[in-house]
Every structure is written in structure tokens, then in C-alpha cells.
N, CA, C and O atoms as a GROMACS GRO file, in nm:
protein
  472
    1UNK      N    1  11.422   9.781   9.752
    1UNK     CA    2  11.372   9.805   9.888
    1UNK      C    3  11.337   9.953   9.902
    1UNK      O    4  11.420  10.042   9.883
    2UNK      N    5  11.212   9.975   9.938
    2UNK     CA    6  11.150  10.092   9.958
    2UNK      C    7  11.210  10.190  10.097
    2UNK      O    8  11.196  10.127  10.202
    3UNK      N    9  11.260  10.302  10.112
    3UNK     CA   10  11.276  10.390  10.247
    3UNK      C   11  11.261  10.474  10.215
    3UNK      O   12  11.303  10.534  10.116
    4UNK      N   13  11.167  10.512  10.324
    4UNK     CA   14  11.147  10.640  10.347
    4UNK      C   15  11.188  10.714  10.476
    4UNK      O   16  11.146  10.648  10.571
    5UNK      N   17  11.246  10.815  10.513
    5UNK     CA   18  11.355  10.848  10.616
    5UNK      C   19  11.301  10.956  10.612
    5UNK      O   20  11.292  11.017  10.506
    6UNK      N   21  11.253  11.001  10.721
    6UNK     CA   22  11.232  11.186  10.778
    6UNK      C   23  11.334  11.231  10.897
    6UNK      O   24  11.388  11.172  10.990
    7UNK      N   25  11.335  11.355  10.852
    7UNK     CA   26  11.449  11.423  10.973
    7UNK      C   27  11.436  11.562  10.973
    7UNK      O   28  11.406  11.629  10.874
    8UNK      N   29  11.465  11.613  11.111
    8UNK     CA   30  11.470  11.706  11.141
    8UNK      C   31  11.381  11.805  11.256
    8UNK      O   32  11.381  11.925  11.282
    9UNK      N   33  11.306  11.684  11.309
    9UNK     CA   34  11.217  11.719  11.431
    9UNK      C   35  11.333  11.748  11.571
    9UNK      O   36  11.446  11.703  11.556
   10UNK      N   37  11.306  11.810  11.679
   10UNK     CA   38  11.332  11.848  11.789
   10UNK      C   39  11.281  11.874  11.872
   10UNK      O   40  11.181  11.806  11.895
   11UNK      N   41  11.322  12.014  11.991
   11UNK     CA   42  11.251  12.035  12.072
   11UNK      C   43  11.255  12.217  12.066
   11UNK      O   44  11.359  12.276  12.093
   12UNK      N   45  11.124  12.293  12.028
   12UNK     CA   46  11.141  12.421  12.001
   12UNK      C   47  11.043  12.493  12.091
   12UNK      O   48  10.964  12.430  12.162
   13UNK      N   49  11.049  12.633  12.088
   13UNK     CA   50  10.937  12.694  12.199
   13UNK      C   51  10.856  12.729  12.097
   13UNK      O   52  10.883  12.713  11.977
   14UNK      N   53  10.734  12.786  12.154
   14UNK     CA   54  10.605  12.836  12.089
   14UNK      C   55  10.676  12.966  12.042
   14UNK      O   56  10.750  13.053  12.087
   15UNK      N   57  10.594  12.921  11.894
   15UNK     CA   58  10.619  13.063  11.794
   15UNK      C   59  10.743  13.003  11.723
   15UNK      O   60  10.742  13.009  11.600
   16UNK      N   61  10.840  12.951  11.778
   16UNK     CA   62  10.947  12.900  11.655
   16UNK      C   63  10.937  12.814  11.535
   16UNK      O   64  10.819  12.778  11.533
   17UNK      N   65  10.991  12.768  11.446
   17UNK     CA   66  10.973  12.727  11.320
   17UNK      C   67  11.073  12.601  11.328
   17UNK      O   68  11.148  12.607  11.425
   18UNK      N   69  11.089  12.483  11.241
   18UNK     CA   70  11.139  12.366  11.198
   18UNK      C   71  11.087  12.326  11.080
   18UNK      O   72  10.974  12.344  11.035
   19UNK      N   73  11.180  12.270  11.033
   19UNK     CA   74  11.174  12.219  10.878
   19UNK      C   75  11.222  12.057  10.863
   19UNK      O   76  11.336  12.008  10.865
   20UNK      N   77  11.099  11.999  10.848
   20UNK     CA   78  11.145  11.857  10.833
   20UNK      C   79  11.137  11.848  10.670
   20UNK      O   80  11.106  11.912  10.570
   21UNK      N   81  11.183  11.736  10.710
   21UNK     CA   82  11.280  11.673  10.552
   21UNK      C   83  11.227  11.504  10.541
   21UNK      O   84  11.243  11.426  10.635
   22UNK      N   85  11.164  11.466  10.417
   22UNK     CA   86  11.194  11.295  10.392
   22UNK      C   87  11.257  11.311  10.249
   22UNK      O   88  11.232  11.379  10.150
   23UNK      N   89  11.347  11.218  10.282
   23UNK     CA   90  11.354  11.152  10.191
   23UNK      C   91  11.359  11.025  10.154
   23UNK      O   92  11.408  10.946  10.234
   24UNK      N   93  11.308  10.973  10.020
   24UNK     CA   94  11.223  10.876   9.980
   24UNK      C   95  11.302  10.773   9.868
   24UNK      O   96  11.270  10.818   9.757
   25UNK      N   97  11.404  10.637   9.848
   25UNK     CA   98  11.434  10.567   9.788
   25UNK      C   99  11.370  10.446   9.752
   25UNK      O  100  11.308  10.380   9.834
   26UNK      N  101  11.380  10.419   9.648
   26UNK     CA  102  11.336  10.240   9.584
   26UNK      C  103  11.203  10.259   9.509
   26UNK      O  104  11.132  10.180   9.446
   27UNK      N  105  11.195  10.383   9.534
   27UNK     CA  106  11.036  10.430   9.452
   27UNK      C  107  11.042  10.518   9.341
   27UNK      O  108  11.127  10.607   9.339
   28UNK      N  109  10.968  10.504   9.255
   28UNK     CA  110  10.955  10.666   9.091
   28UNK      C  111  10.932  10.758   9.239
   28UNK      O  112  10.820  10.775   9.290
   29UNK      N  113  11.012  10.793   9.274
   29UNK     CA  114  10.909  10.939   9.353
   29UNK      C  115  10.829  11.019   9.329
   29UNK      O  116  10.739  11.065   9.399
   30UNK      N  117  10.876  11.049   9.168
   30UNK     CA  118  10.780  11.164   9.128
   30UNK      C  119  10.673  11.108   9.058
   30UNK      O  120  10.621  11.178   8.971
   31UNK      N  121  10.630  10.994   9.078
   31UNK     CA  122  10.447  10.956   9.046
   31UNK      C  123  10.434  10.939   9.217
   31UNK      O  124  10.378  10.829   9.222
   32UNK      N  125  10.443  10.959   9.286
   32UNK     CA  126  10.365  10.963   9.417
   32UNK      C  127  10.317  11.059   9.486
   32UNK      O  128  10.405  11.146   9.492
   33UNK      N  129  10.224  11.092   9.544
   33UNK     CA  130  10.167  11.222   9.626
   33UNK      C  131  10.188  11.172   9.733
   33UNK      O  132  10.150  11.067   9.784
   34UNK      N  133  10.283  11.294   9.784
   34UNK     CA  134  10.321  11.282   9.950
   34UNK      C  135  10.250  11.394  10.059
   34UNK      O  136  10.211  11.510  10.055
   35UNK      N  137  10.260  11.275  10.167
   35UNK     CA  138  10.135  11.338  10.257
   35UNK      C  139  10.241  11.345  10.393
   35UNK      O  140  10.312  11.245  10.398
   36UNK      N  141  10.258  11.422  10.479
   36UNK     CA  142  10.311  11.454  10.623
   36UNK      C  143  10.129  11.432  10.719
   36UNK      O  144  10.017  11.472  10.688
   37UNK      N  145  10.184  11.347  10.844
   37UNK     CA  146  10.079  11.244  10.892
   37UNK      C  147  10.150  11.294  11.029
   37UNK      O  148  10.272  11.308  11.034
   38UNK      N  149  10.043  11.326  11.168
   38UNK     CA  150  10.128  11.353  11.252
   38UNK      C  151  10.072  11.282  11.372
   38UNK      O  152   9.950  11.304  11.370
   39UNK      N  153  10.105  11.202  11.484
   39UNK     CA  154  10.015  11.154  11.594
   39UNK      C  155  10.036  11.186  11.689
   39UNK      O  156  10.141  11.154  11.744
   40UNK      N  157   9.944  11.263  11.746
   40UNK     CA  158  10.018  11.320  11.946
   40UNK      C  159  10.013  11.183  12.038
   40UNK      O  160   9.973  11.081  11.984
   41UNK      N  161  10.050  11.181  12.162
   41UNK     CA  162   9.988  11.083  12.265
   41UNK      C  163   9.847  11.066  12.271
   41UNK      O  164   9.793  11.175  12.253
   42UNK      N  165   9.800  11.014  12.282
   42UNK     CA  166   9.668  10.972  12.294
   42UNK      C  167   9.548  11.002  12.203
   42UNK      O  168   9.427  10.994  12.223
   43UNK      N  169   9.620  11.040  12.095
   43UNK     CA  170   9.544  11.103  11.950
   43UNK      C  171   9.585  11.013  11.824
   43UNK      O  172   9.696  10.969  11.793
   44UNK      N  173   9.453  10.999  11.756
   44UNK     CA  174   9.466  10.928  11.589
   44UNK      C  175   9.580  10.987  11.498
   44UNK      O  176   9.626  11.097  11.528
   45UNK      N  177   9.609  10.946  11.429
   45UNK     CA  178   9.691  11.014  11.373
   45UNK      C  179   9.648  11.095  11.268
   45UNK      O  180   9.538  11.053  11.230
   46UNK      N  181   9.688  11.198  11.199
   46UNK     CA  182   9.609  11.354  11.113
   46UNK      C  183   9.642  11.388  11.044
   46UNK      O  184   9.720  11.480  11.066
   47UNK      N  185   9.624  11.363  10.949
   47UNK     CA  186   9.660  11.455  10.800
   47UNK      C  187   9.696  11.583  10.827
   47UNK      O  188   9.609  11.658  10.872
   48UNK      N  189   9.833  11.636  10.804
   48UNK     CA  190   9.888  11.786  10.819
   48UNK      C  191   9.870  11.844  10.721
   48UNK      O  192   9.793  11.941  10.719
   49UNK      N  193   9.958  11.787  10.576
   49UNK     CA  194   9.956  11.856  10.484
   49UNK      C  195  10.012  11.782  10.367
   49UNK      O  196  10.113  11.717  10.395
   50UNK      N  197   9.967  11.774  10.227
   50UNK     CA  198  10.005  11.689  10.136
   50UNK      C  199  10.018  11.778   9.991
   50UNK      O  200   9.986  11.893   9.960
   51UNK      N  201  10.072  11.684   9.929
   51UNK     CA  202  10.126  11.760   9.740
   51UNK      C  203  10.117  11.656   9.649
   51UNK      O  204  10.160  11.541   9.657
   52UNK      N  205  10.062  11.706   9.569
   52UNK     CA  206  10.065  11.567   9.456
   52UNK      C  207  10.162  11.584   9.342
   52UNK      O  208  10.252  11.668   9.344
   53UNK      N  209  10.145  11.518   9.263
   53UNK     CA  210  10.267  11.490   9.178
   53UNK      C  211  10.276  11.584   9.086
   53UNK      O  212  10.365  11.581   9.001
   54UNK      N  213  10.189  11.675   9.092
   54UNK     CA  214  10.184  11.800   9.007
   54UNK      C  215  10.236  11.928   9.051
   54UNK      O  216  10.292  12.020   8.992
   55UNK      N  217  10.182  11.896   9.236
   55UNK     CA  218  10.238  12.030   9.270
   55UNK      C  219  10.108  12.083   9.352
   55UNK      O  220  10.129  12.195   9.399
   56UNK      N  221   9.990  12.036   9.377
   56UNK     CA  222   9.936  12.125   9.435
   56UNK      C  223   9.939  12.062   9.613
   56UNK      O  224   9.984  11.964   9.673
   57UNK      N  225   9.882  12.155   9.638
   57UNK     CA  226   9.888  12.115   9.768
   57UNK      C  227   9.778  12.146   9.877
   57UNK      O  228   9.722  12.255   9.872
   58UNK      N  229   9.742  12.054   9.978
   58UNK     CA  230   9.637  12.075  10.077
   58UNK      C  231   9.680  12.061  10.172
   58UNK      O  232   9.782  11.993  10.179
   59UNK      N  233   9.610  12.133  10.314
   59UNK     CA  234   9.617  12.137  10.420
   59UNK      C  235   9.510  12.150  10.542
   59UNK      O  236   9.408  12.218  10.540
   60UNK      N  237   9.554  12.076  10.640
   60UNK     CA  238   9.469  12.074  10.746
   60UNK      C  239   9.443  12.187  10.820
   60UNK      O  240   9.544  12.256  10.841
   61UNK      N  241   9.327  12.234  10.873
   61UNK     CA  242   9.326  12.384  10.888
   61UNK      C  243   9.367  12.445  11.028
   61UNK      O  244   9.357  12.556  11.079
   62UNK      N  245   9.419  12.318  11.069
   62UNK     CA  246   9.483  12.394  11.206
   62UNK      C  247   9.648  12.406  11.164
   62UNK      O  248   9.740  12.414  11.247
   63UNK      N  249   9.662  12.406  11.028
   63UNK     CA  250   9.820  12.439  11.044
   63UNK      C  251   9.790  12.522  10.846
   63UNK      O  252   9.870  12.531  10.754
   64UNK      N  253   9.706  12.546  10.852
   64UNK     CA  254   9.714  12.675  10.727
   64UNK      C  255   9.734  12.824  10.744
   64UNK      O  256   9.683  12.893  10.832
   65UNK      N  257   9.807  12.859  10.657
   65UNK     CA  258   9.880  12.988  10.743
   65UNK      C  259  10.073  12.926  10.796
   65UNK      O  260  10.181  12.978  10.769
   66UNK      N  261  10.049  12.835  10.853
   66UNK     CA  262  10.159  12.814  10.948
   66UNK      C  263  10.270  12.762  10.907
   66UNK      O  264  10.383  12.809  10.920
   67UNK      N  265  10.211  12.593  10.820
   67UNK     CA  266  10.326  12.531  10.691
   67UNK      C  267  10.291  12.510  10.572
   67UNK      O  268  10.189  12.513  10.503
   68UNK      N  269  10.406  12.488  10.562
   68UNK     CA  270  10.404  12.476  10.398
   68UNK      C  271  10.475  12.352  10.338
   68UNK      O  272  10.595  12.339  10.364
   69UNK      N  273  10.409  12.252  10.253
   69UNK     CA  274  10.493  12.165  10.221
   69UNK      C  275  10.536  12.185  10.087
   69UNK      O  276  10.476  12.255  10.007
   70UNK      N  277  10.660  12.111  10.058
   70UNK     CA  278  10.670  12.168   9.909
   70UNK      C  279  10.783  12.016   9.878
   70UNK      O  280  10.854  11.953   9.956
   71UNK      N  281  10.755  11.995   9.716
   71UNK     CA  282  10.870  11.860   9.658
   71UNK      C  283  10.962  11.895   9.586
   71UNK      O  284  10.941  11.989   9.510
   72UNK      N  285  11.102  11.827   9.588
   72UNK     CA  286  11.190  11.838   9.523
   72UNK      C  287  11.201  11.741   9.451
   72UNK      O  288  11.303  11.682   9.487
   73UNK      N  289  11.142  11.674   9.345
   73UNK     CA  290  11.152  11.576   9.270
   73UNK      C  291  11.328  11.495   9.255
   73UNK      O  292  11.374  11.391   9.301
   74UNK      N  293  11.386  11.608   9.168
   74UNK     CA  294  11.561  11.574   9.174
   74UNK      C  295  11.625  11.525   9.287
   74UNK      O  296  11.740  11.481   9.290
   75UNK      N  297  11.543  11.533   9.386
   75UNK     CA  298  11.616  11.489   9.501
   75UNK      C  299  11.521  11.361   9.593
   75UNK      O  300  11.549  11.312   9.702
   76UNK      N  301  11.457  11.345   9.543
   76UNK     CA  302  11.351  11.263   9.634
   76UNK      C  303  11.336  11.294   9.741
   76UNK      O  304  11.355  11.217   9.835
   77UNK      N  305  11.295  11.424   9.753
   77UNK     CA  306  11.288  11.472   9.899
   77UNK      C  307  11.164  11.530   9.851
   77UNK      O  308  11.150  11.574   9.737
   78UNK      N  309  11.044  11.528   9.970
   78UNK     CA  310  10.950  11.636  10.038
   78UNK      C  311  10.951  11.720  10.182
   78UNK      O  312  10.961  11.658  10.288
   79UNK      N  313  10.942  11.834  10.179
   79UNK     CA  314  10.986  11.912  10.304
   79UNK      C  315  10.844  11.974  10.381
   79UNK      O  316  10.760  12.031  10.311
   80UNK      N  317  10.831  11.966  10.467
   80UNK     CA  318  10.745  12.017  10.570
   80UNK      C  319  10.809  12.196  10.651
   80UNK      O  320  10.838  12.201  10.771
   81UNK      N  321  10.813  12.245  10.615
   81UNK     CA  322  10.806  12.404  10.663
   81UNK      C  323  10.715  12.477  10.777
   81UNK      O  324  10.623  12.556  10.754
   82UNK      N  325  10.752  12.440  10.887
   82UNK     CA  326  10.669  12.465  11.003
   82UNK      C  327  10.706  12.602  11.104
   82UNK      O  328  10.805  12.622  11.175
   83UNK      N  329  10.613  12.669  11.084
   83UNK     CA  330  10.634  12.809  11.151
   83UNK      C  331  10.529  12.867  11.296
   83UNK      O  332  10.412  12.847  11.325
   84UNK      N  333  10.612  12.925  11.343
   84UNK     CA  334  10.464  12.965  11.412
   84UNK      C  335  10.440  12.877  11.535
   84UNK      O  336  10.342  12.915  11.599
   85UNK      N  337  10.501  12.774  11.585
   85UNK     CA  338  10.464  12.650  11.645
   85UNK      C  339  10.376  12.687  11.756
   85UNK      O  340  10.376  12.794  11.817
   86UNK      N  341  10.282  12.558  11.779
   86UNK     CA  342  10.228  12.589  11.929
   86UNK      C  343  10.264  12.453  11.992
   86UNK      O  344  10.316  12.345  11.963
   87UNK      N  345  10.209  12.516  12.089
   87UNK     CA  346  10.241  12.349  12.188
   87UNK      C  347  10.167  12.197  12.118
   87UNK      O  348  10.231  12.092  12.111
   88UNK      N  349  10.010  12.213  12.065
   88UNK     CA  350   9.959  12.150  11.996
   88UNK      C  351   9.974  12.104  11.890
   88UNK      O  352   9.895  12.025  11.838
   89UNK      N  353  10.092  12.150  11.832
   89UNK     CA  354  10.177  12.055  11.726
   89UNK      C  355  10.262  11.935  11.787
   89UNK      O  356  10.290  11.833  11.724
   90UNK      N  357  10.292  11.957  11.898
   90UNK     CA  358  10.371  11.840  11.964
   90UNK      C  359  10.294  11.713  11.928
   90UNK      O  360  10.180  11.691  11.968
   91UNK      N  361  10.373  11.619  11.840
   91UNK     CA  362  10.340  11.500  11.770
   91UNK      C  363  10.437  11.451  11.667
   91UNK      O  364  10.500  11.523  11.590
   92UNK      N  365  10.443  11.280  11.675
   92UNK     CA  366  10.551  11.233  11.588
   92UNK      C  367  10.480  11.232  11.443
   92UNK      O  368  10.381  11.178  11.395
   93UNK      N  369  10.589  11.326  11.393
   93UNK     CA  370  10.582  11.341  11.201
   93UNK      C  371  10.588  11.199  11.124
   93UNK      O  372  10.690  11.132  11.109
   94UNK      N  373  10.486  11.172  11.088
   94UNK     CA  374  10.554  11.090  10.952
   94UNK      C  375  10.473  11.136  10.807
   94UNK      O  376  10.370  11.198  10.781
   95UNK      N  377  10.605  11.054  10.714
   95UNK     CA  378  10.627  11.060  10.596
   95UNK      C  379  10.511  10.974  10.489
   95UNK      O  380  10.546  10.863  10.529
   96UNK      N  381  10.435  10.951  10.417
   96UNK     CA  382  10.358  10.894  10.333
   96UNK      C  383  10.343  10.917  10.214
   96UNK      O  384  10.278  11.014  10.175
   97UNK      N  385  10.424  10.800  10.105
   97UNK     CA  386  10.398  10.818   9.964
   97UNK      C  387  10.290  10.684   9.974
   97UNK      O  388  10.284  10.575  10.031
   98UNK      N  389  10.210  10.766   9.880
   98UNK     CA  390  10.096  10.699   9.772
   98UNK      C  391  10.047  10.736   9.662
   98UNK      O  392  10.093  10.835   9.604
   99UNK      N  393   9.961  10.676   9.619
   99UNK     CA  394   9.919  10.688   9.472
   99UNK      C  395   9.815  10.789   9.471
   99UNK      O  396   9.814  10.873   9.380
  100UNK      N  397   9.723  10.791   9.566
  100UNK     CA  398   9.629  10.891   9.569
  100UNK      C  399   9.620  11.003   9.656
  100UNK      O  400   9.654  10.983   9.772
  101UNK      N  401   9.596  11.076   9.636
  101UNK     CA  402   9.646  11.253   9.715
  101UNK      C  403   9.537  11.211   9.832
  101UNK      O  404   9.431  11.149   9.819
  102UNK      N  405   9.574  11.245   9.905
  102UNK     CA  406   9.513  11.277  10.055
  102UNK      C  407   9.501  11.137  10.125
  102UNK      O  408   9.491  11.146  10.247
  103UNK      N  409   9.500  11.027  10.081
  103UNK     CA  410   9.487  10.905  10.078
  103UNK      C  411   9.610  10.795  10.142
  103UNK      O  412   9.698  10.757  10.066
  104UNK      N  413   9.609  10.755  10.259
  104UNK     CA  414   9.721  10.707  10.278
  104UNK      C  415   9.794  10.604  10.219
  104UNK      O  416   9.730  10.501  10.197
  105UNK      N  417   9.933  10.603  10.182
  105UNK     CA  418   9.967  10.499  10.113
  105UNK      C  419   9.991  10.393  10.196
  105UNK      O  420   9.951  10.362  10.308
  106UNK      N  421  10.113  10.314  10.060
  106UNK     CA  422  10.193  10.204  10.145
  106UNK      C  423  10.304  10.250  10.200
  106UNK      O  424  10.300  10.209  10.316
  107UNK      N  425  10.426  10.328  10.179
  107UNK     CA  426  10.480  10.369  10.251
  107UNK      C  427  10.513  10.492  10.333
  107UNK      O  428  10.500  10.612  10.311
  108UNK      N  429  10.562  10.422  10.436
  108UNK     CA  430  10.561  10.518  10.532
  108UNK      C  431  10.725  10.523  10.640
  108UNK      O  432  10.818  10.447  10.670
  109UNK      N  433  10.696  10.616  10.657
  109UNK     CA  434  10.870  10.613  10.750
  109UNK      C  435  10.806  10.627  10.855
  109UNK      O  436  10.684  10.630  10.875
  110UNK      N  437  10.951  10.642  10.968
  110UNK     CA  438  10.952  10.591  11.130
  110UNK      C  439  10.904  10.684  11.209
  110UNK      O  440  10.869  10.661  11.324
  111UNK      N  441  10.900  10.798  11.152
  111UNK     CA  442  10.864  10.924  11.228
  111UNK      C  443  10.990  10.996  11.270
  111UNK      O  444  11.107  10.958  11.269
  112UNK      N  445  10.930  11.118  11.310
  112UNK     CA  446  11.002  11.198  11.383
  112UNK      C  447  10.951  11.281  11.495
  112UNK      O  448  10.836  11.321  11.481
  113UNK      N  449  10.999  11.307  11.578
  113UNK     CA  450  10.937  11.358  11.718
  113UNK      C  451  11.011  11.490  11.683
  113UNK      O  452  11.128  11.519  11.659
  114UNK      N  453  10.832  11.593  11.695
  114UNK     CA  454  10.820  11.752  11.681
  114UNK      C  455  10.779  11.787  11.879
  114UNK      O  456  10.666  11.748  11.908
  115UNK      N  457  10.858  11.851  11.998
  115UNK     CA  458  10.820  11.915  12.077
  115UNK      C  459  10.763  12.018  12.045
  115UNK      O  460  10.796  12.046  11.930
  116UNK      N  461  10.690  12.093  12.089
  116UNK     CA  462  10.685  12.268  12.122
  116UNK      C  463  10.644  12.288  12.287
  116UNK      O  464  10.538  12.265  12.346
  117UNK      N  465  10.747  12.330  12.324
  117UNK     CA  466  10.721  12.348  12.497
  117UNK      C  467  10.798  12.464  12.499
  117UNK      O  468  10.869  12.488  12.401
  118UNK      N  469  10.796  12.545  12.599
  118UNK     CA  470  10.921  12.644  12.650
  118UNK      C  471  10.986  12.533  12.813
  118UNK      O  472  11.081  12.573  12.881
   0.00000   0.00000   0.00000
């Protein structure tokens, strides 16, 4: 059975930083490229930022500069590094392993709810 579990969203002011976390069981983790996917209210949901199984990594350009994702293979974890926040990050995080980089897979976790308000 496949899970994927993210954590570590809250509620932060503009300009502060959070670091979400998935981690990913029942899968090789390290043949998958993981992608962080984020959806506000009344918005599609958006490619933030992704890494492939090698290590490189892309990002959406309203958050370059700002995060950084990076994999821990040994651990089946990928981390999202979010700095800088604005209010316009406010949107639930999720997690996406697949086979092809930028490309959404099959799994996906439940999300996590990112505020930025004062």
C-alpha cells in the first residue's frame, strides 16, 4: 500500500519561512520524481517545484528565489523549503511521486494547509 504523508504547513506572517516534509512508503522512492503541487481557493492547482531522481530540480517562477526543494532518498522523504512567504502562497501543499519530472503522477497525499496572513 502506497502513502504518501506531508507535514508541516501552518499559519505564518509575510516574509516568514516553513518547511514542509513528505514522506513517501510502499514505493522504490528513489526511481520517482517528486513534484510539490499547491491549490488556493478558487484556483487550479500549480506546479511549485519538483526534483527528479537524479537531483535536479525546477521551479515555478513565482516562488524562485524563495524555495527550495531538495530529496533524501535514505529516508523517503522530499522537503519543500519555503522562505520569504507572501500572502499568495496561501494554498493546500501536496505531495506527487511519478515517473516523469514535471508530470503528475499517481500518487499523491492529502495535503497540507500553508496560511500567510499577519
Amino acid at each position: 500500500q502506497v502513502q504518501v504523508v506531508e507535514s508541516g504547513g501552518g499559519l505564518v506572517q509575510p516574509g516568514g519561512s516553513l518547511r514542509l516534509s513528505c514522506v513517501v512508503s510502499g514505493i522504490t522512492f528513489s526511481v520517482y520524481a517528486m513534484t510539490w503541487y499547491r491549490q488556493a481557493p478558487g484556483k487550479q492547482r500549480e506546479l511549485v517545484a519538483g526534483i527528479t531522481t537524479g537531483g535536479s530540480t525546477n521551479y515555478a517562477d513565482s516562488v524562485k528565489g524563495r524555495f527550495t526543494i531538495s530529496r533524501d532518498n535514505a529516508k523517503n522523504t522530499v522537503t519543500l523549503q519555503m522562505s520569504s512567504l507572501k500572502p499568495e502562497d496561501t494554498a493546500v501543499y501536496y505531495c506527487n511521486a511519478g515517473a516523469v519530472p514535471l508530470v503528475a503522477g499517481r500518487y499523491w497525499g492529502q495535503g497540507t494547509q500553508v496560511t500567510v496572513s499577519s
